[in-house]
C-alpha positions in Angstrom: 189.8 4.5 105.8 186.7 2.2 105.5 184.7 5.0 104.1 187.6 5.3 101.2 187.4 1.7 100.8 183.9 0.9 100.0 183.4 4.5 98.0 186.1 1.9 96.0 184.4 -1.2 95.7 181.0 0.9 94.6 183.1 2.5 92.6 184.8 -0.5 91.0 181.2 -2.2 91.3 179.6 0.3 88.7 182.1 0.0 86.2 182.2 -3.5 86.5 178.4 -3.3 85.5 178.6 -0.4 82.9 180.8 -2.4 80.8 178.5 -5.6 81.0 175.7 -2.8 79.6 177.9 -1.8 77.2 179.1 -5.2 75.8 175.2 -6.4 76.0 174.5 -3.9 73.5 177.0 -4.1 71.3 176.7 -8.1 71.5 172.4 -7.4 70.9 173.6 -4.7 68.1 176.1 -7.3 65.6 174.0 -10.2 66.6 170.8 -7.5 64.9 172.5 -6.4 62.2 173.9 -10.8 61.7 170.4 -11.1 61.7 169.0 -8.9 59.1 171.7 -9.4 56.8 170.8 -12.8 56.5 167.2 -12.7 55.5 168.2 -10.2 53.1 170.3 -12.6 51.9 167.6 -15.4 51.8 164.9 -12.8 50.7 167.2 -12.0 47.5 168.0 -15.6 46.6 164.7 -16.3 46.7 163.6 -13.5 44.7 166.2 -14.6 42.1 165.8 -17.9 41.6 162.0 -17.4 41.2 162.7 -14.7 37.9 165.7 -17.6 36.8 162.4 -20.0 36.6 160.3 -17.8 35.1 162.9 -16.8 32.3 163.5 -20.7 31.7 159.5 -21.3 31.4 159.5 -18.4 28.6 162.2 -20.3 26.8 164.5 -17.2 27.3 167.3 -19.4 29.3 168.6 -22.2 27.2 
C-alpha cells in the first residue's frame, strides 16, 4: 500500500512540474512575441516620422 502511495505522489509530483514547464514557456513565448511587436512598433514610428520631416523640409507637406 505504501509502494501505491508514493508511485502517487511521484506521479502527482511530475505533473505538478510538467505544467510549471509548460506555463514557463508559454509565459517566455507571449512575453517574446509582446516584445518584438513593440519594437516593431517603435522601429515603424520612427521610420515614419523621419520621411513626415523629410516631406515637410521639401515643402511637400503644407
Amino acid at each position: 500500500m505504501i509502494g501505491l502511495s508514493v508511485a502517487v505522489g511521484r506521479f502527482v509530483e511530475a505533473l505538478f512540474w510538467a505544467i510549471l514547464r509548460v506555463a514557463g514557456v508559454v509565459t517566455f513565448a507571449v512575453v517574446g512575441v509582446a516584445m518584438a511587436a513593440l519594437l516593431v512598433w517603435i522601429i515603424a514610428r520612427k521610420l515614419w516620422v523621419r520621411q513626415r520631416d523629410r516631406q515637410a523640409k521639401r515643402g511637400e507637406r503644407p
